[in-house]
C-alpha positions in Angstrom: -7.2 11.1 44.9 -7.4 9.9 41.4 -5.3 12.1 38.1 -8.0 13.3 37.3 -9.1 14.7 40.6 -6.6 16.4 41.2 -6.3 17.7 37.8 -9.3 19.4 38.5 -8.7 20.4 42.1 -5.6 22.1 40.4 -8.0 23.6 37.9 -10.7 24.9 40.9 -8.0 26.4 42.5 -6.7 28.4 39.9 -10.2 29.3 38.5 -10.6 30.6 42.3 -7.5 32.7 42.5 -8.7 34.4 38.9 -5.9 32.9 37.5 -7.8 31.9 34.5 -4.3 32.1 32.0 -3.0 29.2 34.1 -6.1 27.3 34.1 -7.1 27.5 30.2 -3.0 26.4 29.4 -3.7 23.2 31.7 -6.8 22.8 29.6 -5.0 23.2 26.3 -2.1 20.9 27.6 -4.5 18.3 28.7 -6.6 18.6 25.4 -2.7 18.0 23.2 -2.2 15.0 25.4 -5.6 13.5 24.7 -5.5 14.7 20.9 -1.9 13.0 20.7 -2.8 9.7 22.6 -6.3 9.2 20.1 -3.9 10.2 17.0 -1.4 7.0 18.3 -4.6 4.9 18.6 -5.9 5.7 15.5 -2.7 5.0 13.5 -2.8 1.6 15.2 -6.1 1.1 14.1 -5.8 1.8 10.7 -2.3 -0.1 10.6 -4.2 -3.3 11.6 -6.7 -2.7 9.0 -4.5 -2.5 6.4 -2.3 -5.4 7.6 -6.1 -7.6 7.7 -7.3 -6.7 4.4 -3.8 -7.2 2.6 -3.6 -10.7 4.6 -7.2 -11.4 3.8 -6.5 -10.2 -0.3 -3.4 -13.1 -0.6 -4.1 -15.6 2.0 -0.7 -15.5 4.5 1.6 -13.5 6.3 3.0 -10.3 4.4 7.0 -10.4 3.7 8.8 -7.1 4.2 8.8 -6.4 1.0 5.4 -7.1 0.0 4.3 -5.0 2.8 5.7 -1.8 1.6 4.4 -2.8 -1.8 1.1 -3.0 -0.2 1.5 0.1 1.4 2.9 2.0 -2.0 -0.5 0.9 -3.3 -2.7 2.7 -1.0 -5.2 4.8 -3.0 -6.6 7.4 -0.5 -3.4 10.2 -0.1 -3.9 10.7 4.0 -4.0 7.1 4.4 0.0 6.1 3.6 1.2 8.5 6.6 -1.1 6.9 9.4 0.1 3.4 8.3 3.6 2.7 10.2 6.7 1.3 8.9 6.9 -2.9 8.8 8.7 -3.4 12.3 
């Protein structure tokens, strides 16, 4: 039986039993997880767009430095929090 089989197995049963409290948390938990896992993708994303249009803009490889220079620069207010630290 696959995760998310059983997930909702888990969720029938409860439903079943009128155990609705249970079964909405399991929900919630389950919508967190997936809200936290898209968040991590879309910082990814938008980290690799940055790091592509700042390569693109000078022609090579960013040094540490320049990177956070880059970053400094960034003009929309959201975006410097979603683009992670130089590694």
């Amino acid at each position: 039986m696959s995760t998310s089989e059983t997930v909702r197995a888990e969720l029938d049963a409860a439903i079943a039993d009128a155990d609705l409290e249970r079964a909405t948390r399991r929900l919630q938990h389950k919508v967190l997880r997936q809200a936290a896992a898209l968040d991590t993708l879309h910082r990814r994303v938008v980290t690799q767009r940055f790091v592509l249009r700042t390569l693109d803009e000078l022609g090579r490889s960013l040094s540490p430095d320049e990177y956070a220079a880059a970053r400094a620069r960034v003009g929309d207010d959201a975006l410097p929090d979603r683009i992670d630290p130089p590694r």
